[in-house]
N, C-alpha and C positions, 0 to 999 in steps of 0.2 A: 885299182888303186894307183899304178903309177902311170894312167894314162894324162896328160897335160891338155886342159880344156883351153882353149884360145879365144877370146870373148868376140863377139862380130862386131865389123866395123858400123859404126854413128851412120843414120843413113842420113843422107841429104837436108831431111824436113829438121832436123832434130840438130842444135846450137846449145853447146857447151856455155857456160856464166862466159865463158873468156871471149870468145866469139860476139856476145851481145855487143851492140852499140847503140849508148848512152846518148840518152836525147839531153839536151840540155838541161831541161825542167822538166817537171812533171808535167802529165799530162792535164789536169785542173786548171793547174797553175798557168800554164799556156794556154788556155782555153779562158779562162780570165781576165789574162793579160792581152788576150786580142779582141776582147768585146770591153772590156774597159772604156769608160768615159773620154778619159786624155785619148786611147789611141782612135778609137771611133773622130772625137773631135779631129785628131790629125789629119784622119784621112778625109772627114768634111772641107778640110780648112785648102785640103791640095786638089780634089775635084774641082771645087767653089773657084780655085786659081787658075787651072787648066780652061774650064769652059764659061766662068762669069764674062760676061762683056761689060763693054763700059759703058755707063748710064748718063746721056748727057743733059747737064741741069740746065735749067733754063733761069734760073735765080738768079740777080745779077749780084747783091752783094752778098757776104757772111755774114752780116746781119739778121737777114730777111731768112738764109739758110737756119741759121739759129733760132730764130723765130716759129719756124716752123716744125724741126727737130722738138724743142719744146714743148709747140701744142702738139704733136702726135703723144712725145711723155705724157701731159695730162690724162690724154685722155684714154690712152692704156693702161695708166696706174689707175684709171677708175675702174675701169672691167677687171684687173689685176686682183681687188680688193673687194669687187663684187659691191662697189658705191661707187654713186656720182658723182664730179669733181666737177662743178663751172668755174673758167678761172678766164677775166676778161683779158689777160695778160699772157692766156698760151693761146687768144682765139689770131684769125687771120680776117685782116679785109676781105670782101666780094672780088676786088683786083687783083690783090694777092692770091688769093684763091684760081681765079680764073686763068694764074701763071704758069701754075703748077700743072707737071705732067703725070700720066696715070700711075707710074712708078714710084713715082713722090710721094703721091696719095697713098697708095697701095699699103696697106696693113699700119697707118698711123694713126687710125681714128678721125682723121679730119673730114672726114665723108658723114660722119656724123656730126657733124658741128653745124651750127649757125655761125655765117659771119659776123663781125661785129664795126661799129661805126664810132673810129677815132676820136674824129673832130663830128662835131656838129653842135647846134642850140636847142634849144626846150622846143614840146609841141604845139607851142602857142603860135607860133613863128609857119607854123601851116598857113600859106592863105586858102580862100576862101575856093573852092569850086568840086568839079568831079575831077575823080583821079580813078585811075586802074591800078587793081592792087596788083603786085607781080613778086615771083622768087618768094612766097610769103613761108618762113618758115619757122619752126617751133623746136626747141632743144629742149627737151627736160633736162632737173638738173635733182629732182629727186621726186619718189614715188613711196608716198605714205597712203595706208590703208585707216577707216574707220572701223575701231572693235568695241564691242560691248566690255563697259569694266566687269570686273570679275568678283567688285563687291556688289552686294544689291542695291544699295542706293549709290553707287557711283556714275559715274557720268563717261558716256565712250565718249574716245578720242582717237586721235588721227597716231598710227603708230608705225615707226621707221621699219622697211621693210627691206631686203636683199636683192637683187636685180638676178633674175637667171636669166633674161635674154643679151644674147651679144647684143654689139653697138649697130643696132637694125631699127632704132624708135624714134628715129628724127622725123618730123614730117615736116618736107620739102617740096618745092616749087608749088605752093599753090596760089592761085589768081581769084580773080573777086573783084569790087568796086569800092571805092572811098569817097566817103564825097561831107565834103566839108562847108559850113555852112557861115552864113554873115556872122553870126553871134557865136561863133567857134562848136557849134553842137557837127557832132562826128554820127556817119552812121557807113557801116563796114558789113557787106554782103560776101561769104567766103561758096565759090562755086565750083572749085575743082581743082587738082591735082592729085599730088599724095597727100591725102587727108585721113590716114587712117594706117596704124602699124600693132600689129598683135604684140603684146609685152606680157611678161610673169613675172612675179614677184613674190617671197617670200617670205610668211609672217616669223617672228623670230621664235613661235612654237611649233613651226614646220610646217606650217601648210599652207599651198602654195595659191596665189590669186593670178587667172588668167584674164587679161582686158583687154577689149581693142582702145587702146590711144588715140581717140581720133579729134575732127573739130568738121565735121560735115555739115554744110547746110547751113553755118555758124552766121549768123543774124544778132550783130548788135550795137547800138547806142551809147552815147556819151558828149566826150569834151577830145580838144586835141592832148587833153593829159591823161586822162583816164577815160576807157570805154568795155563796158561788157554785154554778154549776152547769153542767149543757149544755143546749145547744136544738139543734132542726129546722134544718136549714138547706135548704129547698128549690130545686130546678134554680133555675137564671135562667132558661131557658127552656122554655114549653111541650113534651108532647110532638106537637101538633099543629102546631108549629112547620117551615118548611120550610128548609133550606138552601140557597144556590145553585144546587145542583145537582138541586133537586125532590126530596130526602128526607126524610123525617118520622121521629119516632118513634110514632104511630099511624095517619100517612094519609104519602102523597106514595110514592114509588119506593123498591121496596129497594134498590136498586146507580145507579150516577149511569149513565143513556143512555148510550148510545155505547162505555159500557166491561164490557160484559155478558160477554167474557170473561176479565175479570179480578176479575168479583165475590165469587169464594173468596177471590181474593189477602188474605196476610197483614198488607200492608201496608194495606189498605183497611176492613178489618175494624171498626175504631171508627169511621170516616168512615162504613158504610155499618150500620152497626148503634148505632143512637140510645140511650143511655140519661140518663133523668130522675130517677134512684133521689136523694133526701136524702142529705143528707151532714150531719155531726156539728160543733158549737161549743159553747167555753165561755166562761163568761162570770165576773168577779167584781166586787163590788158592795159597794162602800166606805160608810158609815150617816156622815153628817157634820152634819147636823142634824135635829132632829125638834120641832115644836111642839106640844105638848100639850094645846093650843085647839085649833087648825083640825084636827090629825090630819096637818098636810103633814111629809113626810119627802123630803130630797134626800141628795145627797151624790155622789161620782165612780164612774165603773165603765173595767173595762179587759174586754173579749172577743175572742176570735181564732178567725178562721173562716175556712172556705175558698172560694177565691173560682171565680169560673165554669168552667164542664172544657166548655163547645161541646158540650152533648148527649155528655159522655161520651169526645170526641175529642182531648183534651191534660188534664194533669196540673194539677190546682188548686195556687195558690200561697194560702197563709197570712197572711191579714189581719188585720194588731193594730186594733182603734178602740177609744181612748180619748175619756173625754168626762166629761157632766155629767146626769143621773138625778133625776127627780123624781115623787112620788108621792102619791096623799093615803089614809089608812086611816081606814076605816068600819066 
């Protein structure tokens, strides 16, 4: 009872309240504050200044910089909105165009555009003879689908649809023959380039149409104001192509595994028998200016094609694309 216990000294690992040292903030809270918007942006804003180099323009006035500043707006605020925006007012000349460097271009959307022609007169003003078509290209400027109404006696129509592919659906540079005749009849032979770009689009009750956009083989007649015809329109899908369920239409399984006796059945017959055969479009082709220097000719077109059948296994629906056309004759 009267011995005096003497408690042992704190060892090392072990920190008294007093001892502690107080972080500024909490830990959340500083964990927050360093992935934060503002300081992430800061720290983009001081890399970007350390290593950006300087991009040298080749534009000669702030005009023409503005101008172009512009059309990349348009046509970002169109994929932004998931709609198409033609606006002749953000397009660029073939010249203007040809000024610019790949940096310029580079994420503005004008790699998707047609150019477009200032000055020029009506397409009567063609004279007469053979021309090479060249640089022929095709902007859509929107992509409506054909649906059945939904009453029984109603009538389908052409219904505005949602773009889900990026700015990848221009078809550019392609060549061909023009040849224009004494009494102004037009007849336009299209032969090759990019004539052909996969596009989806989305019905506004969700469901999605895939199409090749194209204008192959495109064969047609007219005046130097107006002229249409039909094209190619080929599969969207290989026939090498395989489905889920390992079928092909030149390699992969005739009938899907496992259902070997049911691969007569009638119901199975397009799923299990692939076809890649063309299908038929047409197209018409409005003449709105022509310059009589450069040879460049624009103006609008309207075409309507049919869009993906799965290798043959459901029924194509009927795609209107209208838009904006440009060309130059040699």
């Amino acid at each position: 009872r009267g011995v005096t216990v003497t408690p042992p000294p704190p060892s090392p690992s072990f920190r008294t309240r007093s001892t502690v040292t107080q972080h500024p903030c909490p830990t959340m809270a500083c964990l927050s504050a360093s992935f934060s918007l503002a300081a992430v942006a800061s720290k983009r804003a001081a890399v970007r200044t350390k290593t950006r180099s300087t991009v040298r323009c080749s534009a000669k006035t702030d005009a023409f910089v503005a101008k172009v500043e512009k059309a990349g707006k348009v046509a970002f605020s169109g994929l932004a909105a998931s709609a198409l925006i033609a606006s002749s007012a953000g397009a660029v000349t073939y010249d203007e165009l040809q000024g610019l460097t790949y940096l310029q271009v580079k994420g503005t959307g004008l790699a998707n555009t047609c150019p477009v022609v200032e000055t020029g007169e009506k397409g009567s003003t063609i004279k007469a003879g053979d021309y090479a078509l060249e640089k022929f290209c095709m902007e859509p400027t929107s992509f409506t689908v054909k649906e059945e109404s939904s009453f029984k006696a109603g009538e389908s129509e052409f219904t505005k649809t949602k773009l889900m592919t990026r700015l990848t659906y221009t078809l550019d540079g392609m060549t061909g023959s023009f040849k224009v005749g004494a009494d102004g009849s037009v007849a336009i032979q299209e032969r090759d380039g990019l004539d052909y770009a996969a596009v989806t689009v989305q019905l506004p009750g969700g469901e999605r149409v895939p199409f090749l956009f194209t204008l192959k083989e495109f064969t047609g007649k007219g005046n130097t104001s107006q002229f249409g015809g039909d094209f190619v329109v080929p599969s969207y899908r290989g026939s090498s192509f395989l489905d889920p369920k390992g079928r092909g239409g030149s390699t992969g399984y005739d009938t899907a595994v496992g259902l070997q006796g049911k691969s007569d059945a009638d119901e199975l017959q397009k799923e299990n028998n692939k076809n890649v055969a063309a299908l038929k479009g047409s197209a018409v082709f409005n003449v709105a200016k022509y310059d009589v220097v450069t040879g460049e000719i624009a103006g609008v077109f309207e075409s309507i094609q049919p869009s993906d059948t799965d290798l043959g296994s459901k029924a194509p629906k009927d795609v209107k694309v209208t838009g904006l056309w440009y060309a130059q004759l040699q």
